[in-house]
C-alpha positions as CSV (number, residue, x, y, z in Angstrom):
1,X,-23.3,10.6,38.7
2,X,-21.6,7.5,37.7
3,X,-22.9,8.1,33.8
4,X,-22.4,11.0,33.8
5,X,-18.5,10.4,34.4
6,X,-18.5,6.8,31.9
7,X,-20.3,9.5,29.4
8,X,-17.8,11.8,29.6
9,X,-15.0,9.4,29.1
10,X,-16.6,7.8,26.1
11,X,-16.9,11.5,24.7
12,X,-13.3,11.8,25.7
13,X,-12.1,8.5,24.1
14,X,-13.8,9.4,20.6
15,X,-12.9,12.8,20.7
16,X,-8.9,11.5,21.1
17,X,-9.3,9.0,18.0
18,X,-11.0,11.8,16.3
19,X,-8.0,14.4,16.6
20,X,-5.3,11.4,15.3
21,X,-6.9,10.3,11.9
22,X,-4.1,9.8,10.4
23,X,-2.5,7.3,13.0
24,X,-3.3,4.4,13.9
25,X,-1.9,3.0,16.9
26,X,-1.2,0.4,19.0
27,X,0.7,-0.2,22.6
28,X,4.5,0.4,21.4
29,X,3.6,0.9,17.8
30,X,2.0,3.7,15.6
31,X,2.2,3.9,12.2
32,X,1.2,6.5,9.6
33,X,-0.7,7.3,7.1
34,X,-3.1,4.8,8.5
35,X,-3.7,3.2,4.7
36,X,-1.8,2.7,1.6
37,X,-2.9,3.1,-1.8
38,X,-0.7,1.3,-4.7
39,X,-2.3,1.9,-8.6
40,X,0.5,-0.1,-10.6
41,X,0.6,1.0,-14.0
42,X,4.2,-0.4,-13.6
43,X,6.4,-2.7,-11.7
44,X,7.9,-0.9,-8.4
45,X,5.4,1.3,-7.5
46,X,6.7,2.3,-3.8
47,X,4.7,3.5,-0.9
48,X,6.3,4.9,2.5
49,X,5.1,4.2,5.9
50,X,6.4,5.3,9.1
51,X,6.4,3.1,12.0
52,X,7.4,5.1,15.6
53,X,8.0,3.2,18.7
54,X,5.2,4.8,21.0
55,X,6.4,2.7,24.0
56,X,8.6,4.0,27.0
57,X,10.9,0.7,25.9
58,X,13.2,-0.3,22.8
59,X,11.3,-2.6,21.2
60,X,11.9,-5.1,17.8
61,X,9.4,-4.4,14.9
62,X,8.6,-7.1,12.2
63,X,6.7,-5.3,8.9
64,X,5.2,-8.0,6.3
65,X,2.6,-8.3,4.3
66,X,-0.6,-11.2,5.6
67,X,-1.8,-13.9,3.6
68,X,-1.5,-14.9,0.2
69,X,-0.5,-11.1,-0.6
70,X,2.7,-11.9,1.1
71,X,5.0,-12.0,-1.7
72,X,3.4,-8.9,-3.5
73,X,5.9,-6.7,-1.6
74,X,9.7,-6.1,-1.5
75,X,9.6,-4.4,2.2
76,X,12.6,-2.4,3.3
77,X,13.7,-2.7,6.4
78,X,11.5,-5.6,7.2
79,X,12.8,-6.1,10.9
80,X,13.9,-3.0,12.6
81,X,14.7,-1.6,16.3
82,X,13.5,1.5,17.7
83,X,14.0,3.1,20.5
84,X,11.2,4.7,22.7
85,X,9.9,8.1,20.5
86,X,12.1,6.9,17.5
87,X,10.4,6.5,14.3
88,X,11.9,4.7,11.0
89,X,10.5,4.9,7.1
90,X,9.6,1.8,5.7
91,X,9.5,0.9,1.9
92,X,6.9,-1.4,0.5
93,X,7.9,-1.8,-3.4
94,X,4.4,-3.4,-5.1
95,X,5.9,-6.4,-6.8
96,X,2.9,-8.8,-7.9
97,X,2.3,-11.7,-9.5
98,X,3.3,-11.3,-13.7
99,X,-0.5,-12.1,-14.4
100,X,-2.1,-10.2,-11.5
101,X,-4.9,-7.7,-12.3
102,X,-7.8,-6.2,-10.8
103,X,-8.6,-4.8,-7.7
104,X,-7.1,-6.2,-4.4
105,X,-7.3,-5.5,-0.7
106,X,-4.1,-6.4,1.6
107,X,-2.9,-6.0,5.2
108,X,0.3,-5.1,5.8
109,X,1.5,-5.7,9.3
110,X,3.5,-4.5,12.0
111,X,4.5,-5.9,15.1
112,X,6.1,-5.0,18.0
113,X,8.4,-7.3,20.4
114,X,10.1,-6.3,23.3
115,X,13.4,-7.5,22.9
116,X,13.7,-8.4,26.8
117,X,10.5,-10.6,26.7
118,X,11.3,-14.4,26.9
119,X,7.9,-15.0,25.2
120,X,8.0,-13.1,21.8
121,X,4.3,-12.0,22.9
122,X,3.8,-9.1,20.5
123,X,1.4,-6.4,19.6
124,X,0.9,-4.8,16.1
125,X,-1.5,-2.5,13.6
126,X,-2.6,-4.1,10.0
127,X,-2.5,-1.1,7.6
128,X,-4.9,-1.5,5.0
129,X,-3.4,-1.6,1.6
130,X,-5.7,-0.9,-1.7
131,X,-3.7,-2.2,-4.8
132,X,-4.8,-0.9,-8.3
133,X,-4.0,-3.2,-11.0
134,X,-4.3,-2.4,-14.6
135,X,-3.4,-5.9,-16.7
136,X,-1.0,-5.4,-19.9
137,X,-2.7,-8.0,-21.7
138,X,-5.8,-6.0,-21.5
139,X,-3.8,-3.2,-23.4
140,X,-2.3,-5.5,-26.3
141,X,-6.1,-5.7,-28.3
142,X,-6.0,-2.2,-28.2
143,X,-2.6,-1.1,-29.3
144,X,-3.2,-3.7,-32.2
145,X,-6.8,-2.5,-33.1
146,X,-4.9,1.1,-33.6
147,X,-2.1,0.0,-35.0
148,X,-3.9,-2.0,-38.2
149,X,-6.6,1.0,-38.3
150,X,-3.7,3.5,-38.4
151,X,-2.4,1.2,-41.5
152,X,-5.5,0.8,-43.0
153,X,-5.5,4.7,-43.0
154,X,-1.8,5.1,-44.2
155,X,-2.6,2.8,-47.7
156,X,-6.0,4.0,-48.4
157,X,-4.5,7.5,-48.0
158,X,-1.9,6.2,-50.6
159,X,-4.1,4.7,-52.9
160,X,-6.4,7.9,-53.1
161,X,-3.1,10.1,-53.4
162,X,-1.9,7.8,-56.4
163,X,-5.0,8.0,-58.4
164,X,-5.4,11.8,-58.0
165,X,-1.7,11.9,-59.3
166,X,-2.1,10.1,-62.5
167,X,-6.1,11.4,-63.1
């Protein structure tokens, strides 16, 4: 009898986290989409997330990015408070490193803090963040390999044009 009831609450906890895929939450936070996906081409490519205060308190949120990705983002607001059911959009402008390229994984984080707590004991979500860089240096071989084939072209397109003129 007892597994049967712990099996049906396993099958009931799965089934919930099934039904909110695009959620992921935590006590007194939620955010959404649950992952961020940033392909720079160009500086300031901006991603929105949406951080709601799933708590029956006002609590104090604090978004940054972990590690040594933290200064890859310009994140506005970065501190914010939200009011029980309240939700707030949060930019996160990619701004990397001039000489950056590749493929990177970061976490961006968001924490909650009740503003009455004495011990700034907080609980958050890490959104996973997959940044696409393409390198402009990798570009510059290219756009001069085309640029002296397209003159090659232009005066052997001359030269041939010339001598039919005077033959």
């Amino acid at each position: 009898m007892i597994a049967r009831v712990i099996g049906f609450l396993i099958l009931l906890v799965i089934l919930c986290l099934a039904l909110l895929p695009n959620q992921a939450w935590a006590a007194g936070v939620g955010v959404s989409p649950h992952e961020l996906d940033f392909e720079a081409r160009s500086p300031g490519s901006t991603r929105t997330l949406h951080v709601i205060n799933s708590g029956n308190e006002e609590s104090h949120y604090k978004v940054y990015a972990e590690g040594e990705y933290e200064g890859w983002f310009e994140i506005a607001p970065d501190e914010f408070s939200l009011a029980p059911s309240e939700s707030i959009e949060v930019k996160l402008t990619l701004a990397p490193p001039s000489k950056a390229s590749g493929e990177h994984r970061a976490n961006i984080c968001v924490v909650s803090f009740e503003p009455s707590s004495g011990l700034q004991v907080g609980v958050g979500v890490k959104v996973p963040a997959h940044i696409s860089l393409s390198s402009s240096s990798s570009l510059l071989p290219m756009v001069i390999s085309i640029g002296v084939v397209s003159l090659a072209v232009l005066v052997a397109g001359c030269f041939v044009w010339r001598n039919r003129r005077t033959a």
